[in-house]
Jmol script that loads the backbone (N, CA, C; Angstrom):
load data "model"
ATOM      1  N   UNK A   1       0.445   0.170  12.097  1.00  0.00           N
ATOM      2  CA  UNK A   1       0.223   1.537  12.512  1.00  0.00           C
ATOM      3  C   UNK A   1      -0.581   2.260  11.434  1.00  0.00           C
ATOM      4  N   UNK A   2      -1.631   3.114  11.937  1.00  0.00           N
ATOM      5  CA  UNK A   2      -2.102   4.081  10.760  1.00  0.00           C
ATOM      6  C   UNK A   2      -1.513   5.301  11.355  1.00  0.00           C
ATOM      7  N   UNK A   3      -1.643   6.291  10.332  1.00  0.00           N
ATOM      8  CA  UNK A   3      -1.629   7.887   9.495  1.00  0.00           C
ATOM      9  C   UNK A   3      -2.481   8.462   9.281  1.00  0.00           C
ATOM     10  N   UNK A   4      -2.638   9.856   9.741  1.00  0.00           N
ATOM     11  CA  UNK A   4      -3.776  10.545   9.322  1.00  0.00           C
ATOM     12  C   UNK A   4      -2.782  12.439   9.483  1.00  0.00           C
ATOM     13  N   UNK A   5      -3.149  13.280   8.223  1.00  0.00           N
ATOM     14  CA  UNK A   5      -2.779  14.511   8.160  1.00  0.00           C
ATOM     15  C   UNK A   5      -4.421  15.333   8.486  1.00  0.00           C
ATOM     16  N   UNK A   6      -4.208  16.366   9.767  1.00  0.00           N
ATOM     17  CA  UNK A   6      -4.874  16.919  10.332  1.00  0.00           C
ATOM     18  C   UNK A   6      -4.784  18.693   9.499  1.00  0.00           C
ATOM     19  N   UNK A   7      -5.686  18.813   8.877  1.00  0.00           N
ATOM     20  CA  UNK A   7      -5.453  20.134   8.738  1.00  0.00           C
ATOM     21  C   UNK A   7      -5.380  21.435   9.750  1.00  0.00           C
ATOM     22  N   UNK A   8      -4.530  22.279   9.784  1.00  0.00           N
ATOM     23  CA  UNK A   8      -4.787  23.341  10.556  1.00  0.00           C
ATOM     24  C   UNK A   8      -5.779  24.907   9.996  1.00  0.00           C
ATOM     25  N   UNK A   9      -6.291  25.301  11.001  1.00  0.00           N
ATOM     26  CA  UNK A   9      -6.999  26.603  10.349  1.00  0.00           C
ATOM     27  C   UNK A   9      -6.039  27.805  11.831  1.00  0.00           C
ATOM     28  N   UNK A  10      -6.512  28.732  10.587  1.00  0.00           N
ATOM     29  CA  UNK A  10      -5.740  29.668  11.026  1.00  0.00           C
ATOM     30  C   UNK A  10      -4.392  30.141  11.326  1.00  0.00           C
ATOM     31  N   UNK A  11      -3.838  30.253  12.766  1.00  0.00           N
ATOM     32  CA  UNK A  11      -2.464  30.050  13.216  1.00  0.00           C
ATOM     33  C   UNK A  11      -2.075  28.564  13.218  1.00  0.00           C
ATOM     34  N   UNK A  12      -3.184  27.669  13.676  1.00  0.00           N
ATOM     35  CA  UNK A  12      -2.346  26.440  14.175  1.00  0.00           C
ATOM     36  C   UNK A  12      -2.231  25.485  12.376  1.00  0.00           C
ATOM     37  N   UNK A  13      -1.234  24.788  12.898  1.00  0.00           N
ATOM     38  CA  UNK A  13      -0.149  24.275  11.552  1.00  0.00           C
ATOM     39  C   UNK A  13      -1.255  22.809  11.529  1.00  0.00           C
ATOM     40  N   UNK A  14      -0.706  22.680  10.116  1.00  0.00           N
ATOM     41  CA  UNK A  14      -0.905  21.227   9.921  1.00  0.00           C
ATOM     42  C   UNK A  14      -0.507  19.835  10.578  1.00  0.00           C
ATOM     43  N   UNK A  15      -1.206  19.107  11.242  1.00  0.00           N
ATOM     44  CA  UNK A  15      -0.751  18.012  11.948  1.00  0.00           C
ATOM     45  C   UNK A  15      -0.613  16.720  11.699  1.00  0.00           C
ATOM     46  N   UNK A  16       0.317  15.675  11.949  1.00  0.00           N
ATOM     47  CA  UNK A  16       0.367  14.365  11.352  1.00  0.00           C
ATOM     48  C   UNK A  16      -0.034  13.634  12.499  1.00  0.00           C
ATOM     49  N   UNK A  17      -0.742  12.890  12.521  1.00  0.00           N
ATOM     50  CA  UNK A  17      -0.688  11.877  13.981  1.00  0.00           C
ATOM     51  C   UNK A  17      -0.908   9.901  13.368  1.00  0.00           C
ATOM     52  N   UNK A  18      -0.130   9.813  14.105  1.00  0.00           N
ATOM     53  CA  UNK A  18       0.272   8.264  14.024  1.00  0.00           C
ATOM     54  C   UNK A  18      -0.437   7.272  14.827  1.00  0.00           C
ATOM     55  N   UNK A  19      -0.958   6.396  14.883  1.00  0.00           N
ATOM     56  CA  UNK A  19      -1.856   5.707  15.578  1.00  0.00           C
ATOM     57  C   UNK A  19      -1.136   4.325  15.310  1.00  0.00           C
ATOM     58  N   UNK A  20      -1.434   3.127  17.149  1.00  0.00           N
ATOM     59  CA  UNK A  20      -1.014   1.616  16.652  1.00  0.00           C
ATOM     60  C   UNK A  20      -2.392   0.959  16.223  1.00  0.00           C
ATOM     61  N   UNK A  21      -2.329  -0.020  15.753  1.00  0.00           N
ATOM     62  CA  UNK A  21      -3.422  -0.975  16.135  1.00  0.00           C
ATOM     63  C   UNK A  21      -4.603  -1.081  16.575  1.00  0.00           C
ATOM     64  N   UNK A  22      -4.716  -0.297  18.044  1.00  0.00           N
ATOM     65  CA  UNK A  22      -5.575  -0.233  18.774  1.00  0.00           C
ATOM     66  C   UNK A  22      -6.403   1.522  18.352  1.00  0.00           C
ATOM     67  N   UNK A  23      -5.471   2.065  17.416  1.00  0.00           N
ATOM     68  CA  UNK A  23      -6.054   3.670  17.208  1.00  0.00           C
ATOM     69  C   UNK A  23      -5.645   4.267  18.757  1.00  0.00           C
ATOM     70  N   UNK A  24      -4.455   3.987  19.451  1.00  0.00           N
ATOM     71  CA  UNK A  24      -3.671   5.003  20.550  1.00  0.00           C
ATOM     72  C   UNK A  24      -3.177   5.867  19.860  1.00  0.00           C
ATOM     73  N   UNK A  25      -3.100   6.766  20.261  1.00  0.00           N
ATOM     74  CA  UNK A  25      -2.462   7.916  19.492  1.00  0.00           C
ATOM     75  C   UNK A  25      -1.319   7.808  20.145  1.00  0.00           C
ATOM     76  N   UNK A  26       0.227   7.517  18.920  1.00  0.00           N
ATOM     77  CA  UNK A  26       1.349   6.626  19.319  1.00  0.00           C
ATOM     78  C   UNK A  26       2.739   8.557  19.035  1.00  0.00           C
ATOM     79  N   UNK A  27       2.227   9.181  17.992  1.00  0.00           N
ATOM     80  CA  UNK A  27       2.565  10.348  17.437  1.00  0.00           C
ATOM     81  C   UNK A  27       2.116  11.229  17.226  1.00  0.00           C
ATOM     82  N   UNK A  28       2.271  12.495  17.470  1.00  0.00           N
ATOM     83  CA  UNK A  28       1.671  13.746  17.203  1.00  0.00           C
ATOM     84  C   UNK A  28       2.630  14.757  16.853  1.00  0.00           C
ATOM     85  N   UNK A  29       2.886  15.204  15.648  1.00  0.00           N
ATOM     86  CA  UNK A  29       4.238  16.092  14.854  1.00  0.00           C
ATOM     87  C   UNK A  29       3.016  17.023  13.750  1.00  0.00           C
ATOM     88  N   UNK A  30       3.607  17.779  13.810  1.00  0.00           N
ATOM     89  CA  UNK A  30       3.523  18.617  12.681  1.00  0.00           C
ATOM     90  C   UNK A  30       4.122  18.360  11.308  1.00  0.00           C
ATOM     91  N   UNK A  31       3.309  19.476  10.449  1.00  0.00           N
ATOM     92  CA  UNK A  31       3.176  18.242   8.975  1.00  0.00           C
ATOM     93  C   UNK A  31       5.012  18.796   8.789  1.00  0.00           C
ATOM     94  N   UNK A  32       5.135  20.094   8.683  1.00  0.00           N
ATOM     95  CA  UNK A  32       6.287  20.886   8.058  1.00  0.00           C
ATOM     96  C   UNK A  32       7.467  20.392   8.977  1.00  0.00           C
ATOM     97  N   UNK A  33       7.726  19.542   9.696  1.00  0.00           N
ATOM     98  CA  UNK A  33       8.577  19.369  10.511  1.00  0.00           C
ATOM     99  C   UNK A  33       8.201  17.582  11.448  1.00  0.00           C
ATOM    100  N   UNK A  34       8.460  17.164   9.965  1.00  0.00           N
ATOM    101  CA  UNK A  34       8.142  15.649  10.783  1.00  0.00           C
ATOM    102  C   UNK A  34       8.871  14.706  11.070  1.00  0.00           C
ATOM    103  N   UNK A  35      10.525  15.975  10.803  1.00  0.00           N
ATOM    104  CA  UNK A  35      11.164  13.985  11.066  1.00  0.00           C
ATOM    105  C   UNK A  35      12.000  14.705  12.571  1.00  0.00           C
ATOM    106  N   UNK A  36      11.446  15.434  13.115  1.00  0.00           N
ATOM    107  CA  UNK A  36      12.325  15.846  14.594  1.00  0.00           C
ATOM    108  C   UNK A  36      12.048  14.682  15.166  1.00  0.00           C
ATOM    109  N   UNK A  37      12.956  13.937  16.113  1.00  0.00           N
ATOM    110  CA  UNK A  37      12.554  12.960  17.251  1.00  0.00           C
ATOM    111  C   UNK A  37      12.126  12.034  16.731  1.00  0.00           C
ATOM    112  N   UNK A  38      12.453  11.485  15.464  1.00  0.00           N
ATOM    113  CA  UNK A  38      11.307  10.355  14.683  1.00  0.00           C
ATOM    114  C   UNK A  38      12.141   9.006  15.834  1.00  0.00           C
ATOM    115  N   UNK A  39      13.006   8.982  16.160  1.00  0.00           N
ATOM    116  CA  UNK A  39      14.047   7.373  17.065  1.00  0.00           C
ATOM    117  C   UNK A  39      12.920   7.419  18.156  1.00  0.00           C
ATOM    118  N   UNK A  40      12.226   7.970  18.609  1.00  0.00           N
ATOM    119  CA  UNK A  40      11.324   7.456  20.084  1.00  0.00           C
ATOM    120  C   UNK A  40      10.294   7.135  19.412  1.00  0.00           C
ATOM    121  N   UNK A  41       9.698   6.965  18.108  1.00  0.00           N
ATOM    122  CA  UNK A  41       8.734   6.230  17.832  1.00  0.00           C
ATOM    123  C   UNK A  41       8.768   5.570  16.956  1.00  0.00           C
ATOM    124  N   UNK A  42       9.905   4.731  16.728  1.00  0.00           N
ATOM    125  CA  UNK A  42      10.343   3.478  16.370  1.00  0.00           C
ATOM    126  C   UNK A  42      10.436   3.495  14.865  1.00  0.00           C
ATOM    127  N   UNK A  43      10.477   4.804  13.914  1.00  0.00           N
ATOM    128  CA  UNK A  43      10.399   4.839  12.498  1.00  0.00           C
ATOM    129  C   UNK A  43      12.303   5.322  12.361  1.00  0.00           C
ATOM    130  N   UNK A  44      13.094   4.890  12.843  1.00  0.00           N
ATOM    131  CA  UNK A  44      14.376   5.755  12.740  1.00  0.00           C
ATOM    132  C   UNK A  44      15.124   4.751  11.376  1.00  0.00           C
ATOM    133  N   UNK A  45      15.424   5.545  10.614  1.00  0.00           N
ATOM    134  CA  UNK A  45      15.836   4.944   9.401  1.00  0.00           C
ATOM    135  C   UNK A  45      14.813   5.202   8.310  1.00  0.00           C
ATOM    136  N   UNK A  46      13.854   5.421   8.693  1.00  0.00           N
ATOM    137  CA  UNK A  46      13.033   5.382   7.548  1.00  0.00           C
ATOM    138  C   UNK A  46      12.023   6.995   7.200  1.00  0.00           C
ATOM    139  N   UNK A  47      12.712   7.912   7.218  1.00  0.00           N
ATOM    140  CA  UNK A  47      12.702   9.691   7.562  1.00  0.00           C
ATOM    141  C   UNK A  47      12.380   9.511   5.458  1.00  0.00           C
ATOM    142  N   UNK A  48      12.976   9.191   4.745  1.00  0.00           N
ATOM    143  CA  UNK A  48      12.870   9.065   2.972  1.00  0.00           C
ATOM    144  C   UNK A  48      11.154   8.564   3.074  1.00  0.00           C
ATOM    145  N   UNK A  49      10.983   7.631   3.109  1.00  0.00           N
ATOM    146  CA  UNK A  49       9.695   7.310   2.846  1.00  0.00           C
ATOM    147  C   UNK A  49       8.816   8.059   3.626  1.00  0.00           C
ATOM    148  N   UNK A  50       8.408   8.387   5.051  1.00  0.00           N
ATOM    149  CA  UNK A  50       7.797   8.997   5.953  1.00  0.00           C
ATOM    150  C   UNK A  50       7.747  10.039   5.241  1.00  0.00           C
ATOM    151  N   UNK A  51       8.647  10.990   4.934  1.00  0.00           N
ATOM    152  CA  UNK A  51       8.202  12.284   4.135  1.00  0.00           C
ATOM    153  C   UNK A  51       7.214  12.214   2.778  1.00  0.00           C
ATOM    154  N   UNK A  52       7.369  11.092   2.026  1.00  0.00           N
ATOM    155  CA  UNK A  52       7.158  10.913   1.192  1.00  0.00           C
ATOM    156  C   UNK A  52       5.591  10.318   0.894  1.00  0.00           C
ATOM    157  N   UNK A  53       5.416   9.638   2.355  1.00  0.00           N
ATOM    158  CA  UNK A  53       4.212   9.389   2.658  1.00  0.00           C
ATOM    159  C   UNK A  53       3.207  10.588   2.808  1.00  0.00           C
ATOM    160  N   UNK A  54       3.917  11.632   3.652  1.00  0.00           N
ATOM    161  CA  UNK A  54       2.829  12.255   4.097  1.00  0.00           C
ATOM    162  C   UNK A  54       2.691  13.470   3.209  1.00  0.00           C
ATOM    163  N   UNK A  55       3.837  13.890   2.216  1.00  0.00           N
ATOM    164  CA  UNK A  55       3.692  14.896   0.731  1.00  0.00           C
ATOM    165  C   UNK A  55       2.601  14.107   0.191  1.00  0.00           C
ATOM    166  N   UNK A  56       2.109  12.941   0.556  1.00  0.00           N
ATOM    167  CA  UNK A  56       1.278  12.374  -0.971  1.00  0.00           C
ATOM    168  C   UNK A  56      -0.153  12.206   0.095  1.00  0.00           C
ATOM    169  N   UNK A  57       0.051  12.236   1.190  1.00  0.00           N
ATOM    170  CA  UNK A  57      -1.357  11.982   2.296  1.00  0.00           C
ATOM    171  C   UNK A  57      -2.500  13.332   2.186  1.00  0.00           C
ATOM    172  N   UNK A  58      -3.519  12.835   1.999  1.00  0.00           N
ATOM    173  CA  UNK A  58      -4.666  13.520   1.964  1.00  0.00           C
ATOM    174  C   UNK A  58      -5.104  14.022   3.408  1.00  0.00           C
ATOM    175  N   UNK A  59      -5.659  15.063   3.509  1.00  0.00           N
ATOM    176  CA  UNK A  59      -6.250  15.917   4.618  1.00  0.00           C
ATOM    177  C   UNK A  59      -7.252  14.775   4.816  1.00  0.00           C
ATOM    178  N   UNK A  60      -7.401  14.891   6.523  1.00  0.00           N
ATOM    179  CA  UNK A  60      -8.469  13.783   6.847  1.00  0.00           C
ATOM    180  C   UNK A  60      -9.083  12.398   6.099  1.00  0.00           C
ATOM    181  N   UNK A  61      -8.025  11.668   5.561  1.00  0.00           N
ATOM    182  CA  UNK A  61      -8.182  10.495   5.423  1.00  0.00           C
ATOM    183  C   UNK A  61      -6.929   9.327   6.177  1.00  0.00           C
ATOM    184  N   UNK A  62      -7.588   8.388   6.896  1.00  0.00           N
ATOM    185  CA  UNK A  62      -6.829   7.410   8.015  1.00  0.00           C
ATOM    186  C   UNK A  62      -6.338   6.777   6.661  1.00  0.00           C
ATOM    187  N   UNK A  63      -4.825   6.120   7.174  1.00  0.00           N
ATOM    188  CA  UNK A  63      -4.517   5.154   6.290  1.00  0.00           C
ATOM    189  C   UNK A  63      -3.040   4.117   6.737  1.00  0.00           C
ATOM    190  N   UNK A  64      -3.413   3.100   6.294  1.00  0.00           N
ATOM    191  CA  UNK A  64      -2.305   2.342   7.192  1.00  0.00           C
ATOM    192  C   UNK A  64      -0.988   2.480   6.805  1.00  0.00           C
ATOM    193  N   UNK A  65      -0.368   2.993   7.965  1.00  0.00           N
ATOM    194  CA  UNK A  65       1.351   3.201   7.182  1.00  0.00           C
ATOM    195  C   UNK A  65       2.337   1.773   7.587  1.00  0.00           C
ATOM    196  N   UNK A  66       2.856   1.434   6.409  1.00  0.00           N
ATOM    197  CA  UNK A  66       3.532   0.656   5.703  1.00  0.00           C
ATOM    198  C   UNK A  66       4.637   1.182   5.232  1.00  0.00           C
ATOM    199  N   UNK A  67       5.737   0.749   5.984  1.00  0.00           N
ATOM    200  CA  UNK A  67       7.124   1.295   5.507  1.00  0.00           C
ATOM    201  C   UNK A  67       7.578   0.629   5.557  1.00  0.00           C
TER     202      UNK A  67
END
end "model"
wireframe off; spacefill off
backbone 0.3
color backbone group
């Protein structure tokens, strides 16, 4: 799966979106609120690193997440 943090302008918030393999867009969460609902997209248990990933993820750069 890759990662990519979407910046927001203006009102709309910062966005995280998750992609498989194929670049489907598998997730779409907001940056400030990313571990709501994380069990329907198959990361459940792993909410410590996921945060930790995306505090350290750069604005508009793809990158493969590895957890």
């Amino acid at each position: 799966m890759y990662i990519i943090k979407v910046k927001g302008k203006a009102k709309i918030p910062d966005y995280i979106q998750i992609r498989d393999e194929n670049f489907v867009l598998v997730a779409y969460f907001r940056a400030d609120r990313p571990l709501k609902s994380i069990e329907k997209y198959g990361l459940a248990g792993k909410e410590t690193e996921l945060e930790d990933v995306i505090k350290n993820l750069p604005f508009g750069k793809l990158q493969k997440l590895e957890l």
